[in-house]
LOMAR-317601 format. One record per residue: x, y, z negated of N, C-alpha, C in turn; residue in three letters. Coordinates in nm, 3 decimals. Atoms other than C-alpha are relative to their C-alpha. Example, Ala and Ser with C-alpha at 12.3 -4.5 7.8 and 13.67 -1.06 7.14 Angstrom:
BEGIN
nc1|nc2|nc3|cac1|cac2|cac3|cc1|cc2|cc3|r
0.089|-0.119|0.000|1.230|-0.450|-0.780|0.090|0.120|0.000|ALA
-0.082|-0.119|0.006|1.367|-0.106|-0.714|-0.077|0.109|-0.073|SER
//
This chain:
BEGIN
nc1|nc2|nc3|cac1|cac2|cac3|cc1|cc2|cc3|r
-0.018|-0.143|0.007|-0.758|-0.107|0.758|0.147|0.038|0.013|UNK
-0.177|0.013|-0.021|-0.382|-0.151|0.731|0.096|0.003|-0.069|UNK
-0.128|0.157|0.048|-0.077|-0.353|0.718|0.023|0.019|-0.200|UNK
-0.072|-0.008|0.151|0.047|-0.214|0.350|-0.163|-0.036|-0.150|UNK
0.107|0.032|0.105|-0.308|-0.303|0.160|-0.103|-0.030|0.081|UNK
0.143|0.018|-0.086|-0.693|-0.464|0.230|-0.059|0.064|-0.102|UNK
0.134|-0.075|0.029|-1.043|-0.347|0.104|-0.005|-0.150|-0.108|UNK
0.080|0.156|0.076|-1.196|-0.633|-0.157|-0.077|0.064|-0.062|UNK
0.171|-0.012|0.039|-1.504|-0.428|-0.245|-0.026|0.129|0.108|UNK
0.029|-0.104|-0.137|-1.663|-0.188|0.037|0.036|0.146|-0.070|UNK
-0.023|-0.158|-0.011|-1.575|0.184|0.046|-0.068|0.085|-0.055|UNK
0.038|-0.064|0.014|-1.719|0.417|-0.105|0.003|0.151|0.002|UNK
-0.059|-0.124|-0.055|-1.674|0.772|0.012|-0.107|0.091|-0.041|UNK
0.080|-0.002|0.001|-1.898|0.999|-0.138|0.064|0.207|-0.025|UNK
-0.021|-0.144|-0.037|-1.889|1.436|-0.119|-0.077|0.088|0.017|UNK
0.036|-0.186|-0.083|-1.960|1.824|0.022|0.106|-0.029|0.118|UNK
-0.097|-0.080|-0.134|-1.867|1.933|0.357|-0.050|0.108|0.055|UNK
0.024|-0.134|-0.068|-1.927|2.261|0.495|0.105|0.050|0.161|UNK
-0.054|-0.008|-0.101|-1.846|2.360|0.835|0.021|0.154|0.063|UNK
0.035|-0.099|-0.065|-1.737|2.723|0.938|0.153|-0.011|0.082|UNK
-0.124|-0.007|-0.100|-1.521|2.852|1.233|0.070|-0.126|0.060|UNK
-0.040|0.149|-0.074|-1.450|2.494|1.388|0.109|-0.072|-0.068|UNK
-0.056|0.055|0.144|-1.325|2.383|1.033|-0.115|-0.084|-0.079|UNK
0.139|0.070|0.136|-1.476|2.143|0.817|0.066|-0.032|-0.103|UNK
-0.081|0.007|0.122|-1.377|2.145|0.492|-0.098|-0.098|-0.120|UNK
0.070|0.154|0.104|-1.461|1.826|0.249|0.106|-0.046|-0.129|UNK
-0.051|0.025|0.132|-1.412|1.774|-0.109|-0.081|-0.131|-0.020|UNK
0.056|0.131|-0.009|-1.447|1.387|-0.112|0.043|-0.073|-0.091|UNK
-0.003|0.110|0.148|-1.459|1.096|-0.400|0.021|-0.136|0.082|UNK
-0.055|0.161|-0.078|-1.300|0.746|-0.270|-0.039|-0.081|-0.077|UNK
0.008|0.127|0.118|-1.390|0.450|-0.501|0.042|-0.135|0.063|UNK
0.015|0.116|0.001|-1.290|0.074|-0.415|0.139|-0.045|-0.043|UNK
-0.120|0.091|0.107|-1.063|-0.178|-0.525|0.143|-0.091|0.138|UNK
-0.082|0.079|-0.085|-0.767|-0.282|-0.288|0.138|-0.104|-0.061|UNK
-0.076|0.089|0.039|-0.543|-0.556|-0.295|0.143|0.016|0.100|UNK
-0.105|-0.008|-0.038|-0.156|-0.535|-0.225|0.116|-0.101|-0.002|UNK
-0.099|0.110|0.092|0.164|-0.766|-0.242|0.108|0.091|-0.092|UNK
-0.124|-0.051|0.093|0.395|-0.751|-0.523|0.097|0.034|0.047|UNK
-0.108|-0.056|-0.065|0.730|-0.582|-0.413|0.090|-0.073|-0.030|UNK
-0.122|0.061|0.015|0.919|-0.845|-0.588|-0.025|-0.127|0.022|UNK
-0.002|0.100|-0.059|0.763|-1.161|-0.528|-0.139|-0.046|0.089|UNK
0.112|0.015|-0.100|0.436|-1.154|-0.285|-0.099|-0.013|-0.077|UNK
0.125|0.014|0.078|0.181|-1.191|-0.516|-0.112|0.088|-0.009|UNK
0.087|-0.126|-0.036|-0.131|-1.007|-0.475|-0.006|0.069|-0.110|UNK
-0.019|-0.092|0.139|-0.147|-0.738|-0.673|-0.214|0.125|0.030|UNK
0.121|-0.093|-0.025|-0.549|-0.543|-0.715|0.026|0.143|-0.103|UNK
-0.005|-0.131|0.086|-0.553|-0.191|-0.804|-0.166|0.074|0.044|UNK
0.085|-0.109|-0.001|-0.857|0.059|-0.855|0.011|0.093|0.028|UNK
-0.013|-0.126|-0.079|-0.879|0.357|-0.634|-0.090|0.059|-0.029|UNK
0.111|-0.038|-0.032|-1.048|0.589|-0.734|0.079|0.176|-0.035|UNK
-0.036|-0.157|0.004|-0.931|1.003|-0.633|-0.089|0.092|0.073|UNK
0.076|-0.090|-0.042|-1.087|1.305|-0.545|0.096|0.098|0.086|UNK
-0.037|-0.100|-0.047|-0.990|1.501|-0.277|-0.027|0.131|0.085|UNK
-0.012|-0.114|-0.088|-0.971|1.852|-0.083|0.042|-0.011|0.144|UNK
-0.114|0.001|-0.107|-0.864|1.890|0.259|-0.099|0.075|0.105|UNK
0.042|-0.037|-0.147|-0.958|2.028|0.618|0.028|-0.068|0.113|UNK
-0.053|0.035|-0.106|-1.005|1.928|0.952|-0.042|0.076|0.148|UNK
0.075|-0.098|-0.137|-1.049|2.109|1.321|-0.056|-0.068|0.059|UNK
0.096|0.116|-0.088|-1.337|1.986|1.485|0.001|0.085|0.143|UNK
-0.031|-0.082|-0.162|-1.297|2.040|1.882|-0.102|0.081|0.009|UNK
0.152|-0.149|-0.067|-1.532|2.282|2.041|-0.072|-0.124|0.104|UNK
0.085|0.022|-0.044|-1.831|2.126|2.136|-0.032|-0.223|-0.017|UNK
-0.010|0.113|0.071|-1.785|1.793|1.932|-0.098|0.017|-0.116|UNK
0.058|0.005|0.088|-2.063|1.722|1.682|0.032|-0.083|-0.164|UNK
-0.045|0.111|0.130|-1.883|1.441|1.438|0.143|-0.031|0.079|UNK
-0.108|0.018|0.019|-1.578|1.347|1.391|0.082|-0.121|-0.099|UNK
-0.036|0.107|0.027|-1.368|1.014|1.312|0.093|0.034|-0.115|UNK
-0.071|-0.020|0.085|-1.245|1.062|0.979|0.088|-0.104|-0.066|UNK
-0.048|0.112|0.019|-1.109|0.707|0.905|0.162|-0.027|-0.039|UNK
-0.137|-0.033|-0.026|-0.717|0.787|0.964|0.026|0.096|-0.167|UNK
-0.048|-0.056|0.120|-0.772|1.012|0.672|-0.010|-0.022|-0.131|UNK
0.059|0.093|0.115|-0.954|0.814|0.445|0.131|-0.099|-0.066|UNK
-0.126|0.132|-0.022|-0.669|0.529|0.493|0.092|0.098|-0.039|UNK
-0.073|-0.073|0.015|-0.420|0.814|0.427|0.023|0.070|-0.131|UNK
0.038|-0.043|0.185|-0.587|0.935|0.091|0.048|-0.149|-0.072|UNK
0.022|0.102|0.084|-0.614|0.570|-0.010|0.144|-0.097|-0.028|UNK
-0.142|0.045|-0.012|-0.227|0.463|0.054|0.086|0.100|-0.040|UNK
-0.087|-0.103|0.059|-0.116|0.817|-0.066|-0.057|-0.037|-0.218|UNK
0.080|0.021|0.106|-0.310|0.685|-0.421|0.036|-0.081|-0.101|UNK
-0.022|0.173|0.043|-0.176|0.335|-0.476|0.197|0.032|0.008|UNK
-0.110|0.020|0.034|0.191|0.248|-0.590|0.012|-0.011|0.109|UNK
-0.079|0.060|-0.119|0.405|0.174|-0.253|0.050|-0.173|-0.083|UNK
-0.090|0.059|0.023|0.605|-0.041|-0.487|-0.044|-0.065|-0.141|UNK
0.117|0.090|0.095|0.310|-0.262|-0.692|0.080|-0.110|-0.046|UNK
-0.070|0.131|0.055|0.447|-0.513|-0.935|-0.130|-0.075|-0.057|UNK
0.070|0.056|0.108|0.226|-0.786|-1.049|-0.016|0.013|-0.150|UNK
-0.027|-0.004|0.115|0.349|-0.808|-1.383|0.144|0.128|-0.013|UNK
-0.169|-0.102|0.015|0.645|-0.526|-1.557|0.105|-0.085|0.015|UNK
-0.119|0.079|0.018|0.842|-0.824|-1.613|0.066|-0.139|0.134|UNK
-0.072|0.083|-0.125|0.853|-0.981|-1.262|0.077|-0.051|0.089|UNK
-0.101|0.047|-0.010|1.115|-1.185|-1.187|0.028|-0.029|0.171|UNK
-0.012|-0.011|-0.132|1.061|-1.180|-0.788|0.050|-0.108|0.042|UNK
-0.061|0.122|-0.076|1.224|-1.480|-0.549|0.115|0.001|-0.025|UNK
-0.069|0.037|0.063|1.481|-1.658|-0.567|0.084|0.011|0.150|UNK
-0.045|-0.060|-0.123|1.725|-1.452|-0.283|0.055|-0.141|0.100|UNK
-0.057|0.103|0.016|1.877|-1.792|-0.213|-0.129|-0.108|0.136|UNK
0.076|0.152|-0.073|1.578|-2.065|-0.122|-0.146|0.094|0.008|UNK
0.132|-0.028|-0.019|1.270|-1.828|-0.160|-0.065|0.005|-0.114|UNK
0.128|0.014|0.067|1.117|-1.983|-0.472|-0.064|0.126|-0.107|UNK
0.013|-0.122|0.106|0.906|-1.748|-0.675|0.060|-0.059|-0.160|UNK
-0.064|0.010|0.124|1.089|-1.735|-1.025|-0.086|0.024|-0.095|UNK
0.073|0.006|0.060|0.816|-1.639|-1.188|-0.076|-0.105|-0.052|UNK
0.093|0.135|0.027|0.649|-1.976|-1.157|0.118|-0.140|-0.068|UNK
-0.118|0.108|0.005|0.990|-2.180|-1.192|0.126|0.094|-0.073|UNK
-0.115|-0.107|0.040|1.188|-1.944|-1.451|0.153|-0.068|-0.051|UNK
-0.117|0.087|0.030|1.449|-2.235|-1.508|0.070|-0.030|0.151|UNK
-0.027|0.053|-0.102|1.527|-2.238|-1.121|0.150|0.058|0.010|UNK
-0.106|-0.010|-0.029|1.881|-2.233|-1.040|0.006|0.000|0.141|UNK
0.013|0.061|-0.120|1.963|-2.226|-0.703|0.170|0.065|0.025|UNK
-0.165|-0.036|-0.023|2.338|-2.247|-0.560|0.001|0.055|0.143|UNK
0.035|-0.070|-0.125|2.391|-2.003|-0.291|0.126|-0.103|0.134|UNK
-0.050|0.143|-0.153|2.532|-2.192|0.046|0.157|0.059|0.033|UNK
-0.087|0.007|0.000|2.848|-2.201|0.123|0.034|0.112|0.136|UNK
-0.020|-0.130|-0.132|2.948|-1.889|0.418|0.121|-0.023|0.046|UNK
-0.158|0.009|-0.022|3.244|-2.023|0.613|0.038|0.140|0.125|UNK
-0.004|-0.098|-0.092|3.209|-1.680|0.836|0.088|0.068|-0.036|UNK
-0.093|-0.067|0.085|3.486|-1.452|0.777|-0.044|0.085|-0.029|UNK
-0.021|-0.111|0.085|3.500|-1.151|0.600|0.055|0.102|0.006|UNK
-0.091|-0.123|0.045|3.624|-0.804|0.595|0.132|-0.024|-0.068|UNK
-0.128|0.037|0.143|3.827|-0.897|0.286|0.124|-0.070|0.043|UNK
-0.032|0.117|-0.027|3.968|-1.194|0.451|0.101|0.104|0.144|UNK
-0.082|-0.065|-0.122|4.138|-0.962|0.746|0.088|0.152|-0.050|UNK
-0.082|-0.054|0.066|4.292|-0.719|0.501|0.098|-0.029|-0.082|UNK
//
């Protein structure tokens, strides 16, 4: 459905829609459970979706249905953190070699040596 989260229990989309003047207007209920990565060290992170919303859309002239999907995906990523932490206290990678710190909280890692110059170095 896309790149920033998946589905891990099916969709549930459930509502009213009424259609006047080449408007359809839908007060819709989302329910499922998506899975995200952590923002600090990749770890999946599952959250429960579940919002109710309002909205409109213009249906062309002489169109019977209409691909609502784009908006669904739009409710369901406007819903969810951007910026999901596994845990509050997640200690994220280790900028250095990668490792997650969370799993290895004694990891040291010595950053590499940069013989490139420098700004600093020409002032």
């Amino acid at each position: 459905m896309s790149e920033d989260f998946s589905l891990l229990e099916p969709l549930k989309v459930t509502g009213e829609a009424f259609f006047q003047l080449s408007t359809l207007y839908l007060a819709i209920q989302i329910c499922t459970v998506v899975e995200q990565p952590c923002c600090r060290c990749l770890a999946p992170v599952h959250t429960t979706v579940d919002c109710y919303e309002h909205f409109a859309v213009s249906l062309p002239e002489g169109e019977d249905s209409i691909d609502l999907t784009s908006e669904v995906v739009g409710l369901i990523s406007a819903s969810i953190d951007p910026r999901a932490l596994c845990r509050p206290d997640c200690r994220g990678l280790c900028p250095h070699c990668g490792i997650d710190l969370n799993e290895h909280p004694e990891h040291v890692c010595q950053a590499e040596e940069d013989d490139h110059p420098k700004l600093v170095d020409f002032l």
